[in-house]
N, C-alpha and C positions, 0 to 999 in steps of 0.2 A: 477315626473311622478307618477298619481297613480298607485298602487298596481294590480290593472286589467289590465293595458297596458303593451305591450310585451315590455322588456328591449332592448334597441337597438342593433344589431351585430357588429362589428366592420368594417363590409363591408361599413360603410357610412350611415350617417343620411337620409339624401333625400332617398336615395334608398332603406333604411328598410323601412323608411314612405310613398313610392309609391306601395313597394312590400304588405304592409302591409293593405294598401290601397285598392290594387287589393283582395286579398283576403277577405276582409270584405267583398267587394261588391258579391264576390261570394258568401260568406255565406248567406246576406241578401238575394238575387234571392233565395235561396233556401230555406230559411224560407218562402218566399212570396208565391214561387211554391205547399210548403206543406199545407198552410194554404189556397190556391186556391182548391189545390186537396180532404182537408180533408173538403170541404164545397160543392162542390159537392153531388148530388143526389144518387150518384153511386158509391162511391170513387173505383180508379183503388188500391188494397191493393200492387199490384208486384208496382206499379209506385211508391207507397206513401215508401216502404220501401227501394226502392233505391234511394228516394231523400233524405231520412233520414240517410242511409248509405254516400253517397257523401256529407250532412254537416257535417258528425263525420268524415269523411277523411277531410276534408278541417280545423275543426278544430284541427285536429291534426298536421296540415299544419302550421299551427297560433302559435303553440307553439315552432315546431321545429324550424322559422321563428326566436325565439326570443336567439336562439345558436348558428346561421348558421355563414358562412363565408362571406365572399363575390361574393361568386361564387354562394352558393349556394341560397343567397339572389334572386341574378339575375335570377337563372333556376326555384326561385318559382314565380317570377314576371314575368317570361314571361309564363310560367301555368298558373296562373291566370288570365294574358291578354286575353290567349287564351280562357280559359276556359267561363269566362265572355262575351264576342264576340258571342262564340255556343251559350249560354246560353241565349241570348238578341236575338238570331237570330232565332234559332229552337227552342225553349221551353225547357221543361225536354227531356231525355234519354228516349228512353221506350226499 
């Protein structure tokens, strides 16, 4: 496994690499959102810096991700199902 990929928890292969899964995708949506919003005419700065704040939570999510249990596996995987769903559905937070 390279060195950039999060080391697996002992909660279970498949479900690091779904949970792990899920939050990628949130981080992507939110680089996509930034890079939406900083190419704008107008940029919103309060919208641009809480999407920036929520990829630096979510990568810190990615890490803790890479020590967790099994429990704790599962409670960021269904965060990030959730989160991804809003995310796909209503846009950014404002």
């Amino acid at each position: 496994m390279p060195e950039s990929e999060p080391v697996p928890a002992p909660g279970g292969q498949l479900e690091f690499e779904a949970a792990r899964d899920a939050v990628l995708a949130v981080l992507a949506l939110y680089a996509e959102q930034i890079d939406s919003e900083e190419r704008r005419l107008h940029p919103d700065d309060a919208l641009l810096a809480h999407l920036v704040q929520e990829r630096i939570a979510y990568g810190a999510v990615l890490r803790v991700l890479q020590t967790t249990d099994a429990a704790g596996i599962a409670r960021i995987a269904k965060a990030a199902r959730t989160d991804l769903t809003r995310l796909e559905k209503d846009g950014p937070g404002r």
